[in-house]
C-alpha positions, 0 to 999 in steps of 0.5 A, a space after each residue: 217766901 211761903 205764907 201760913 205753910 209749914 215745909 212737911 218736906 221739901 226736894 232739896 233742889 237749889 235751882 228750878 227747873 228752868 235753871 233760876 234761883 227758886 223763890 220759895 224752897 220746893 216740896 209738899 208744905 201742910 196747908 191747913 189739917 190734913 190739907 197740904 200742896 205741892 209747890 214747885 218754884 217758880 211757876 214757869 213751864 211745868 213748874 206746877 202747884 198740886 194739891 193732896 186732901 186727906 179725907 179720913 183713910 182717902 185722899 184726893 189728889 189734885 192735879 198731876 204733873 206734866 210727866 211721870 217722873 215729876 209726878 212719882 217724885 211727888 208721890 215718893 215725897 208724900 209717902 207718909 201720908 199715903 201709906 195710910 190714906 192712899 189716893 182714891 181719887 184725882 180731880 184735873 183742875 184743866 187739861 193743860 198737860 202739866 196738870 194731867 198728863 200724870 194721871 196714867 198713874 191713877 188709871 185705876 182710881 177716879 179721875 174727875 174734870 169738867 166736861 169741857 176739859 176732857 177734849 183739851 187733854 190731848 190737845 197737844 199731844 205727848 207725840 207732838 211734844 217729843 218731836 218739838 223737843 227734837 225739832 228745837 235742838 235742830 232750830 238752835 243752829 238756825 239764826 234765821 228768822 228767829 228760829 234760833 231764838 224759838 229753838 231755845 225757848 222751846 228747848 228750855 221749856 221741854 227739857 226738864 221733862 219727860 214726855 217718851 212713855 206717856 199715855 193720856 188717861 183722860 177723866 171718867 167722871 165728868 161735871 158741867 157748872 158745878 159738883 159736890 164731892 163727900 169723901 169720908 166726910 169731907 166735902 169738896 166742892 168742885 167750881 167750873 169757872 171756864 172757859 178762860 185760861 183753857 176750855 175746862 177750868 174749875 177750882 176746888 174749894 174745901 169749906 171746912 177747911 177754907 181752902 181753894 185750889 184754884 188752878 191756872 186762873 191763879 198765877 202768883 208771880 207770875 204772868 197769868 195766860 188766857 188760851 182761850 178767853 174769854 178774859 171775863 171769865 178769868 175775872 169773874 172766877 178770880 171774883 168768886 174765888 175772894 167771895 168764899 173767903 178762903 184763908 188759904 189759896 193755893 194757884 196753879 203756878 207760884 207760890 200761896 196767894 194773899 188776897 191782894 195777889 188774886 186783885 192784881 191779877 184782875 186788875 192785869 186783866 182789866 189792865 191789859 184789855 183796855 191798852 190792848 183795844 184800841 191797838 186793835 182796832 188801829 191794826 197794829 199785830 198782836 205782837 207788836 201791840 204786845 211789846 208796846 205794852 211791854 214798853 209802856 210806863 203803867 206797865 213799868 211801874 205795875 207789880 205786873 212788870 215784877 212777874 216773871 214770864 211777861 212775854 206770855 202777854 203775846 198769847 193772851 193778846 192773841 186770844 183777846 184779838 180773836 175775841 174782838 173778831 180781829 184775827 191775824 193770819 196764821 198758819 194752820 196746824 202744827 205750823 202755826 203753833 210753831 209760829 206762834 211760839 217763835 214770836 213769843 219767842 221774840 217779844 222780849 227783844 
């Protein structure tokens, strides 16, 4: 169900990527005037929010999708509107590649990002995602070790997508803090709210229409993930995104947010940071603390058990474990990545 949206128009697609029912029916919905958001359900792996700012005879696009095929899907399904106010600029509210790798289509328009974001664009690569692909179909036959189970998660993670002709255009114009944008009269006003999510968040606010896109520190129904830390900052941008009274909030993943969705989600990380502390501090893996707090009853009884994804719990673990200089060993590279997944993998079981 989607809140104060209408459906412009929609895909027609009855099943999601990842193969569920969607919980909210796919395509680009009119958010405010002249404001609309791409919404594809349910939030899962690739499975991301954009966002299209009609400025007068321009518009902004924020973000692009994880691929060139999904990102010219969109482009086709809001032809109407940029047949007559074509797309001037893209801000990348990360670097995650799901909000950006689909930028090589814009080459020739402005691409904006925070700083700090511009590195984490290729990081990993779309080389190192074709050979994962590759490399999952293999593990499937392997019930070793998990690695069959690895083999299945990564395979049903990538497969919808497309990473063969990708070339990353990172962004030309950069900003640290903060950066205000007038475009044809509209004024958009660009956040930093990392690190956190990923090295380089920001969220983009449009005052005049009371409009926030906020990006991947926002998931709605879905478990938020904390790549980098620290999970304050997370917070602190959650905090400010309520302080600008937005009537509509659109996260990177799932669908429009109410106000008692974004307090959730800090209440999660609150949550999640104090029954995780002193697991550390005893010793216990990240992996195993993970699934005790799976297990726990606050955790059953939260809206947090409602969320899909919660085996994303492993890599936030992970991420507030290094922050509290408690780091587990692990394999260096491509390697560990790989492990890292096939654990998450596994979380569940």
């Amino acid at each position: 169900m989607m809140i104060d949206a209408r459906l412009a128009v929609g895909t027609g697609r009855v099943i999601t990527r990842t193969g569920e029912a969607p919980a909210f029916a796919e395509g680009l919905y009119e958010i405010a005037e002249n404001t609309f958001a791409w919404m594809v359900p349910n939030g899962s792996w690739g499975e991301t929010n954009l966002g299209l700012i009609k400025c007068g005879r321009q518009t902004v696009l924020i973000d692009t999708c994880w691929d060139l095929h999904f990102t010219r899907e969109m482009l086709q399904h809001a032809e109407s509107i940029l047949t007559k106010a074509p797309i001037t600029r893209v801000i990348n509210t990360h670097g995650d590649g799901d909000h950006c790798w689909g930028n090589q289509l814009f080459s020739d328009r402005i691409i904006t990002a925070t700083r700090a974001c511009v590195d984490h664009m290729t990081h990993p690569s779309p080389r190192q995602l074709r050979a994962i692909k590759r490399i999952a179909k293999l593990l499937r036959c392997f019930p070793y070790a998990g690695l069959d189970s690895l083999g299945k998660y990564m395979g049903d993670m990538l497969s919808p997508y497309e990473f063969q002709k990708i070339r990353v255009r990172p962004a030309q114009e950069t900003f640290s803090g903060g950066m205000t944008i007038t475009v044809d009269g509209v004024t958009l006003q660009l956040i930093e709210t990392g690190p956190g999510h990923t090295d380089g968040d920001c969220m983009v606010w449009v005052p005049e229409r009371r409009v926030v896109f906020a990006g991947d520190i926002l998931f709605v129904g879905v478990t938020p993930v904390a790549w980098v830390g620290p999970v304050e900052n997370i917070r602190r941008g959650l905090r400010r995104l309520l302080g600008l009274n937005p009537v509509v909030i659109v996260p990177g993943h799932g669908p429009l947010a109410l106000y008692s969705d974004v307090q959730d989600q800090v209440d999660y990380w609150d949550w999640l940071e104090s029954t995780l502390e002193p697991m550390a501090r005893s010793g216990l893996s990240p992996f195993d603390a993970s699934r005790q707090c799976l297990e726990r009853h606050d955790f059953r009884s939260s809206a947090f058990a409602r969320w899909r994804c919660p085996e994303w719990i492993f890599t936030s673990a992970c991420t507030l474990y290094r922050h509290w200089g408690v780091t587990p060993q692990t394999s260096p590279g491509s390697l560990g990545a790989l492990d890292h997944f096939r654990k998450q993998s596994l979380v569940l079981r």
